[in-house]
C-alpha positions, 0 to 999 in steps of 0.5 A: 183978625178976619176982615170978611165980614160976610162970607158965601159958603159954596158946598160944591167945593167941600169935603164930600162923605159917603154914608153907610146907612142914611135915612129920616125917620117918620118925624123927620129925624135924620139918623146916620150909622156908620160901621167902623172897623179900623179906628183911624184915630179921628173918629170923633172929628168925622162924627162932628163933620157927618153929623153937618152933613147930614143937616146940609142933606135936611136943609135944601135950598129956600129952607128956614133953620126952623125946618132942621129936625134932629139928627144922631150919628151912629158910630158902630166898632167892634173896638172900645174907642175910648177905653171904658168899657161902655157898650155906648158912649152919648154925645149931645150938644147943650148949654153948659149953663142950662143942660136942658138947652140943646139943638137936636144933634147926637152921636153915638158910639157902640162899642161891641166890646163893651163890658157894662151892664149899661145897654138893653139886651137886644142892643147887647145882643146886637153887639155880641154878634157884632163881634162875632159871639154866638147869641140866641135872639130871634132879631140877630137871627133875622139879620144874619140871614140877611147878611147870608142872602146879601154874602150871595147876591153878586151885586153886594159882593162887588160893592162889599169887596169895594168897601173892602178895599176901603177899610184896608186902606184906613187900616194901612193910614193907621198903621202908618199913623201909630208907627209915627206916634210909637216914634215921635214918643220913643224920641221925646223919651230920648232913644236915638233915631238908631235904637228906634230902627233897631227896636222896632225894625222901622226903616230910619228914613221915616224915623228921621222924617218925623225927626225933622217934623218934630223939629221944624214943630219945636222951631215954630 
């Protein structure tokens, strides 16, 4: 039960975010793409979460709600997030009552190793370089010499290199994250603490850990 009727939210204490790629089209369209490299395993709840704050970015101080215009979260892998095959998957947020209802928010997810015929083929093509196949379009020329020019400009670098250091670290988070998962399931299965350690030679201090996860969980 909340007794709070009225409560005064303070962005300044809030989870922060760094865009990859920000900006508003002529029409004031907010869009938002991000390159994903490693699926952290929360990837739809940070779209959800980008896609607010690229509305906090619209709506300054002394705005009206009325002045939000669209906006779309762009989420491009070189992995299928949800495993069927699409090249891009379209969220949209609508009544479900009345579908042609809506309020302007979208997120996007490109899959590089999408295998439908379902994309325009310079989207395609786009997609195919993405994950590192040859293709013969002239835009994806373009761009890859961009990306040679950016590769020797010193300044990118030790940006690229901090980026780097960033995507490592949510490679190691979720690697750490299906090691837990691979044991929580082993342990529903009923393989003891010992046979997991054995199996897949992971140390039994963090198989008893989610051990004792699991069951202050079954407690509760």
């Amino acid at each position: 039960m909340f007794y709070n009727i009225q409560k005064r939210l303070c962005t300044h204490y809030i989870h922060g975010v760094r865009f990859d790629v920000f900006g508003t089209l002529e029409d004031g369209t907010a869009v938002d793409i991000e390159m994903q490299v490693l699926n952290t395993g929360n990837l739809p709840k940070r779209m959800r979460y980008y896609g607010s704050m690229a509305d906090v970015q619209m709506l300054e101080k002394g705005t009206v709600y009325d002045e939000l215009m669209e906006s779309y979260v762009i989420m491009i892998c070189p992995f299928d997030l949800f495993g069927e095959g699409r090249h891009v998957y379209t969220f949209k947020s609508l009544c479900k009552e009345d579908p042609e209802l809506e309020d302007g928010t979208f997120k996007l997810v490109l899959n590089a190793e999408g295998t439908m015929d379902d994309v325009s083929p310079k989207l395609k093509a786009f997609l195919d370089y993405m994950a590192g196949k040859a293709v013969d379009d002239e835009y994806v020329k373009k761009l890859d010499e961009a990306v040679k020019m950016a590769r020797l400009n010193k300044k990118w670098r030790t940006e690229y290199m901090v980026i780097n250091m960033r995507d490592r670290e949510h490679e190691y988070i979720g690697r750490e994250m299906y090691k837990r998962e691979q044991i929580e399931e082993m342990l529903k299965d009923g393989k003891s603490p010992q046979d997991i350690a054995s199996f897949c030679k992971y140390p039994m201090e963090l198989i008893e850990e989610v051990q004792k996860k699991m069951m202050a969980e079954t407690v509760k």
